[in-house]
C-alpha positions, 0 to 999 in steps of 0.5 A, a space after each residue: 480455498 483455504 490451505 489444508 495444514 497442521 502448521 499451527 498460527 502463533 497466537 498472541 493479543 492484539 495491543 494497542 500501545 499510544 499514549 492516546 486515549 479516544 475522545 470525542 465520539 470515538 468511544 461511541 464509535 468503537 463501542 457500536 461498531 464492537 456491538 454490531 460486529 459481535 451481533 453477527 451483523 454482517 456489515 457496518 458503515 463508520 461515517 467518519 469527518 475529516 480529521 476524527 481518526 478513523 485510523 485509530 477508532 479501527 486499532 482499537 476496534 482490533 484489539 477489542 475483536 482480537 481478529 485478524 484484520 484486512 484493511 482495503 485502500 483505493 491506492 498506494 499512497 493511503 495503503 502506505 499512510 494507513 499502515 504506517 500509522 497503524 503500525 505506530 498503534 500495534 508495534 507489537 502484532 503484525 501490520 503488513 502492506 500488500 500491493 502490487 510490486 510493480 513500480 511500472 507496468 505494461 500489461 499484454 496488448 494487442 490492437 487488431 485495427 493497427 496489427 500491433 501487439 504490445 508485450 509486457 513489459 514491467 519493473 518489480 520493485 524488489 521491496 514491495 515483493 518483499 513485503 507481499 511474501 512477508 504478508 502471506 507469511 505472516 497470515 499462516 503462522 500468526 493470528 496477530 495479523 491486520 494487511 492493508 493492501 489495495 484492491 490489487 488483493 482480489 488479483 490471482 495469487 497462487 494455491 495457498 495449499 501448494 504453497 504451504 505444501 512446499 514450505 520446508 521446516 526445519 528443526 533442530 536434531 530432525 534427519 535430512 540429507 543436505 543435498 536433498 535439502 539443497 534439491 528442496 530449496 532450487 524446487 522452491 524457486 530459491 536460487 544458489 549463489 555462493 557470491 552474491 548473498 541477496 534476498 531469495 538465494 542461498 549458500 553453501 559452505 561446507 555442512 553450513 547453509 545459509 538463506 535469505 528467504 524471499 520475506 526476510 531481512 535476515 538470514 537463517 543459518 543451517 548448520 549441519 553435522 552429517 545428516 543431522 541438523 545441529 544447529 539453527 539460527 537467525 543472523 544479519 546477513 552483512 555481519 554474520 551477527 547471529 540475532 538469535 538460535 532458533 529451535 524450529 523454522 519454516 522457509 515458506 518457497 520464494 514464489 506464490 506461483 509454486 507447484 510440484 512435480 506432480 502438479 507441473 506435470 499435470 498442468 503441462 498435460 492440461 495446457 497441451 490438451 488445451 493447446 490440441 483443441 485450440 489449435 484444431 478450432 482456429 484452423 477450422 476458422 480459417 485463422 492459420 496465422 493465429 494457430 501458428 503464433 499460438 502453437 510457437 509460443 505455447 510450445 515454447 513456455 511448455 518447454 521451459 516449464 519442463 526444464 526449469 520449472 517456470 517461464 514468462 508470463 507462467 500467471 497466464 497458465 495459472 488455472 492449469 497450475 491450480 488445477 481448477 476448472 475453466 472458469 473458477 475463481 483464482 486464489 486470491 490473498 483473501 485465501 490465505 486469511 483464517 475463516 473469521 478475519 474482519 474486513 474494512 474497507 477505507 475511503 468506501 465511496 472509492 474503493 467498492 466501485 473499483 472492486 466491483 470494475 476491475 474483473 471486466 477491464 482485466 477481461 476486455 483486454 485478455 479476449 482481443 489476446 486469445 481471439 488473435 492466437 496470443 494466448 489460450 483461452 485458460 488465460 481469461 482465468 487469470 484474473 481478479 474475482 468478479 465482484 460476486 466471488 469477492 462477496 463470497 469470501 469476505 465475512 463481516 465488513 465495516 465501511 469507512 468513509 466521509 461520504 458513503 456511497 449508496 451500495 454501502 448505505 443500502 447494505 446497512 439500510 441507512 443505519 450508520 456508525 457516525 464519529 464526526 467529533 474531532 478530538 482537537 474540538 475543531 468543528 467544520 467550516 463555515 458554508 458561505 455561497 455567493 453569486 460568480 458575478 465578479 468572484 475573482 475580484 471577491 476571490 481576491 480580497 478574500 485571498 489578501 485577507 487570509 494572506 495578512 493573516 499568515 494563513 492560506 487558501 485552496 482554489 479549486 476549477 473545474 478545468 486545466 485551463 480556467 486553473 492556468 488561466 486564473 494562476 496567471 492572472 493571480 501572479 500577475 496582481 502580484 498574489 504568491 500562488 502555485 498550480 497544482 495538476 495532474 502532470 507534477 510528479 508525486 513527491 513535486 507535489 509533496 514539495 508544493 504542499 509543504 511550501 504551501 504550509 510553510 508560506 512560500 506562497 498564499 494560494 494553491 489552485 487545482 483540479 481534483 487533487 484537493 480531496 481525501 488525504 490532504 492536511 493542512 491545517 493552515 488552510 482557513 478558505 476553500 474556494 470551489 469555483 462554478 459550485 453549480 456545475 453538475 457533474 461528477 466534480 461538483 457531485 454531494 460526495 466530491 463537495 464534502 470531501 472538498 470541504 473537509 480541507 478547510 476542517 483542520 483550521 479554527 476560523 476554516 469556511 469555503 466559498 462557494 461561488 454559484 448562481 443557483 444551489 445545485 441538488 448536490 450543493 444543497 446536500 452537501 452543506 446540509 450534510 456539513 451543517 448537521 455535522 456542525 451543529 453536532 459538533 458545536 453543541 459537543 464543544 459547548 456541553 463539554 466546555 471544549 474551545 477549539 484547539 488550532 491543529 499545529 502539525 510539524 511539517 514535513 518533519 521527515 524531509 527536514 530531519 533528512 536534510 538536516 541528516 545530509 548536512 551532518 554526513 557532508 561535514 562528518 565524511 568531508 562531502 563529495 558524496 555521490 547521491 543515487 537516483 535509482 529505484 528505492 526500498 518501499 513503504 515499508 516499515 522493512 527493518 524489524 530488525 535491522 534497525 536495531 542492529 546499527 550498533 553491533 555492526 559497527 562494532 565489528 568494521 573497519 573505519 573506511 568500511 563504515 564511511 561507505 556504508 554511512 554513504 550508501 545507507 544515506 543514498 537510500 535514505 534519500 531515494 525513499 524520502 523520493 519514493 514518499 516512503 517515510 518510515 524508511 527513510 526514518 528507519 534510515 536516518 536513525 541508523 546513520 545517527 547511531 553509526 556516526 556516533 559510533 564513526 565519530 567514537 573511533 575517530 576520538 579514540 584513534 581507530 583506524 
């Protein structure tokens, strides 16, 4: 339900800033899916190849709508692509990324057959609940707003309502007394720390307040003259450096899961009601080691919510918090958005089967804990919306996918938006099928072939061990091949791929992991072994994806090596020749040739490295590189980035030396995390603060 409040959102235009103008059919695109969404048609599928850019046909859809946004992603790493390159589109309006800030999680369990009980056990990656608190803070004071999450969004999270309720706002010459104030804050799950000044805390120092707030890089500073406040202002917490004076703000509390006293001594009540009844149905079961758990834990986390207002695992209460009945829907961050914000969800194939499984995997588990007297019945209510309460609070949606499913196609009785001609001109590969007699020597040859031409191939089986098998027997022809499965770690595989396209090696072989995302446009061959093996690797909507990785090369084909076409082959290469034949007769009408798409590659990593080996010379090496846990996807810094200047400015030489080492830690440890745009944002900071390092040297400063 949404939030109730005078609190006005800051209204500003969606703006696309990009030297890029769309091309191809692009224009078409955007032009359609602008009619659609303006007829009020509720649904609306963008059928979009590889490489046409979908991401950017959906910024400047955006700015024609002038509606706030959520864009969905089956995962973290394309959330993270797709915020980054739409933050590069709209540098000005609010792009924010919400998923699930837990770096490693293991939920709640208990296995009956072997009396084990699993606790919780969980590690939250402090920049990613930044980022979720930025999130909702931006969806209540400004319109400009477009969040890419992942399917974790439709996961309980707190009454908007109480949370705006609790916000505190503040204002120059407005009466408060301050320890009321200070009382405010710690009930806003703030916390004082005159020492240690982190994100979430709080210091006092004589009439003066300063506050992290749980969604911010930078500090608010409250200066206070008696009961009065004199003065407000926004500053970098490590300087001091006031970055500008406010003459209102408001401190949103630095959890979701927030209530008042009021609130808290309601669901206190509930929960010991539901508690009594509970513990009463269990004893008539004859359970009594199940009533006992029960009863000694719930009385624990009764206890602690009454004296410091929260304690572990206090999501599992969350209906009573809410004060919603047995079997509600949560409050979700699709609560927090205004009534008319457009949904896209990308990669739709993948993303609606997950909306649709994640209530009944959540709830298998949560009833083996409430039969077993592990937590309350209330505990099932805390959970994901079920895929008709989704439906419920979404508006208009527009699908985007390569390969549609049937539920998206069914929504909008086939009538789809296509935008499958490249701007680059390039056109999708050529569909060769040949016969599996003999196609490992046939796989050779066209291997050695592509190799004298400096370009590189993809090998995709149907199982690990036909991929180990087929690696070995590569090496041994002396074929300069990698093996690419499940167990190499995220950024090893970003390793491998950029060899790959470099020409360390010829020959990448893999399972599954050669689909949507992937590009490299090096790649001129795409070989699917055992094409005819139905199944759900072989299926229409994997083969396109599949072949969608030969589409970034001029001379791209696949080999498909099969003794008979499959249904899904056959759909499959239908769907790729249309597709072809369309964008051939677009390249000839327009007089269009083909250009070979040549992206840097891993710029980032080399910009990095590069960085590494100019701090070693400048501070005289030795430094100790970090392997902790790193800041996230992040575009983190609005500000701090720009700040690297003023803060050197004010610093002793030896201070600045630290600092240029700790921030070239970071800059690593988030190019480990694959978050690239902080590790930019990073690089960039370095470089100013070592000019400025390098300065003071020439100039004798200390």
């Amino acid at each position: 339900m949404r939030p109730v409040t005078d609190l006005q959102r800051r209204v500003a235009p969606f703006e696309v800033v990009t030297e890029m103008t769309p091309s191809g059919d692009q224009p078409t695109a955007i032009t359609e899916l602008e009619r659609r969404v303006k007829a009020g048609e509720k649904d609306s599928v963008l059928l979009g190849a590889t490489g046409t850019g979908k991401t950017a046909s959906i910024a400047w859809l955006i700015e024609r709508l002038q509606r706030p946004a959520l864009v969905m992603q089956p995962n973290k790493t394309l959330a993270a692509q797709f915020a980054n390159e739409l933050r590069e589109m709209l540098p000005n309006n609010a792009v924010e990324y919400f998923v699930s800030y837990y770096d490693y999680y293991q939920p709640e369990a208990y296995v009956p057959q072997s009396d084990t009980y699993i606790e919780k056990d969980s590690s939250i990656n402090d920049e990613v609940e930044r980022l979720r608190h930025s999130a909702t803070n931006s969806l209540l004071t400004r319109r400009d707003t477009i969040v890419v999450a992942s399917v974790s969004c439709i996961y309980g999270l707190g009454t908007p309502q109480e949370y705006v309720d609790r916000m505190a706002r503040l204002r120059v010459g407005m009466d408060v007394d301050r320890d009321q104030l200070l009382r405010r804050l710690v009930d806003m799950q703030y916390t004082r720390n005159d020492l240690a000044f982190t994100r979430g805390t709080f210091r006092v120092r004589g009439d003066t307040i300063e506050i992290i707030p749980k969604y911010e890089e930078l500090a608010v500073r409250i200066e206070m003259f008696g009961d009065e406040i004199e003065k407000l202002a926004t500053m970098h917490p490590l300087t001091g450096e006031v970055i500008t004076e406010d003459e209102e703000l408001y401190i949103f509390p630095a959890s979701h899961y927030i209530a008042g006293e009021q609130r808290m001594a309601a669901a206190v009540a509930g929960i010991e009601a539901e508690l009594s009844e509970r513990l009463a149905e269990l004893e008539r079961q004859g359970k009594l080691l199940e009533a006992q758990r029960l009863r000694m834990r719930t009385t624990y986390d009764i206890e602690m919510m009454r004296q410091i207002g929260t304690c572990s695992g206090i999501e599992n209460y969350s209906r009573h918090l809410d004060g919603r009945e047995a079997g509600s829907a949560p409050n979700t961050l699709l609560d927090y958005f205004p009534e008319d914000f457009l949904l896209v969800l990308d990669e739709s194939h993948q993303t609606v089967p997950q909306i649709g499984a994640m209530y009944e995997g959540d709830a298998s588990r949560k009833r083996t804990l409430v039969d077993h007297g592990f937590r309350l019945p209330s505990a099932l209510d805390n959970r994901p919306l079920k895929w008709e309460e989704f439906l419920e609070r979404i508006g208009q949606t527009v699908y985007l996918s390569a390969t549609p499913g049937p539920y998206e196609l069914g929504r909008v009785k086939g009538e789809v938006v296509e935008q499958v001609i490249r701007p680059t001109g390039l056109v999708d590969p050529e569909i060769v099928v040949k016969p599996t007699k003999g196609q490992i020597d046939d796989l050779v040859h066209e291997i050695r072939e592509r190799a004298e031409r400096d370009e590189r191939v993809l090998v995709t089986t149907l199982t690990k061990k036909m991929s180990e098998d087929l690696t070995d027997y590569l090496l041994e022809l002396g074929i300069r091949v990698r093996y690419l499965h499940s167990e190499v770690d995220t950024l090893r595989r970003i390793e491998l791929l950029r060899e790959l396209r470099t020409g360390e090696f010829d020959v990448l072989v893999g399972i599954n992991l050669l689909r949507e995302g992937l590009d490299l446009p090096e790649v001129s061959l795409v070989s699917i072994l055992d094409a005819d093996k139905e199944g759900f690797l072989r299926s229409e909507t994997s083969l396109i994806q599949t072949i969608g990785r030969a589409a970034r090369n001029v001379s791209g084909q696949v080999h498909m090596y099969a003794d008979k076409v499959t249904p899904s082959m056959e759909r499959a290469i239908d769907e790729t020749n249309r597709r072809r034949a369309k964008q051939m007769a677009y390249n000839e009408a327009n007089g269009i040739d083909p250009q070979p798409l040549r992206k840097r590659i891993a710029d980032i990593l080399d910009s990095l490295q590069r960085e590494d080996a100019d701090t070693d010379r400048l501070l005289g090496g030795g430094r100790q590189q970090s392997r902790g846990k790193a800041p996230v996807p992040g575009f983190g810094g609005r500000a701090a980035g720009q700040h690297a200047k003023a803060i050197a400015g004010e610093m002793p030489r030896a201070q600045m030396e630290s600092l240029i080492d700790s921030l070239t830690e970071q800059m690593h440890q988030a190019a480990a995390d694959l978050q690239f745009e902080v590790a930019a944002r990073l690089r960039d900071e370095i470089k100013e603060l070592k000019r400025e390092l390098r300065d003071m040297r020439e100039a004798g400063v200390k």
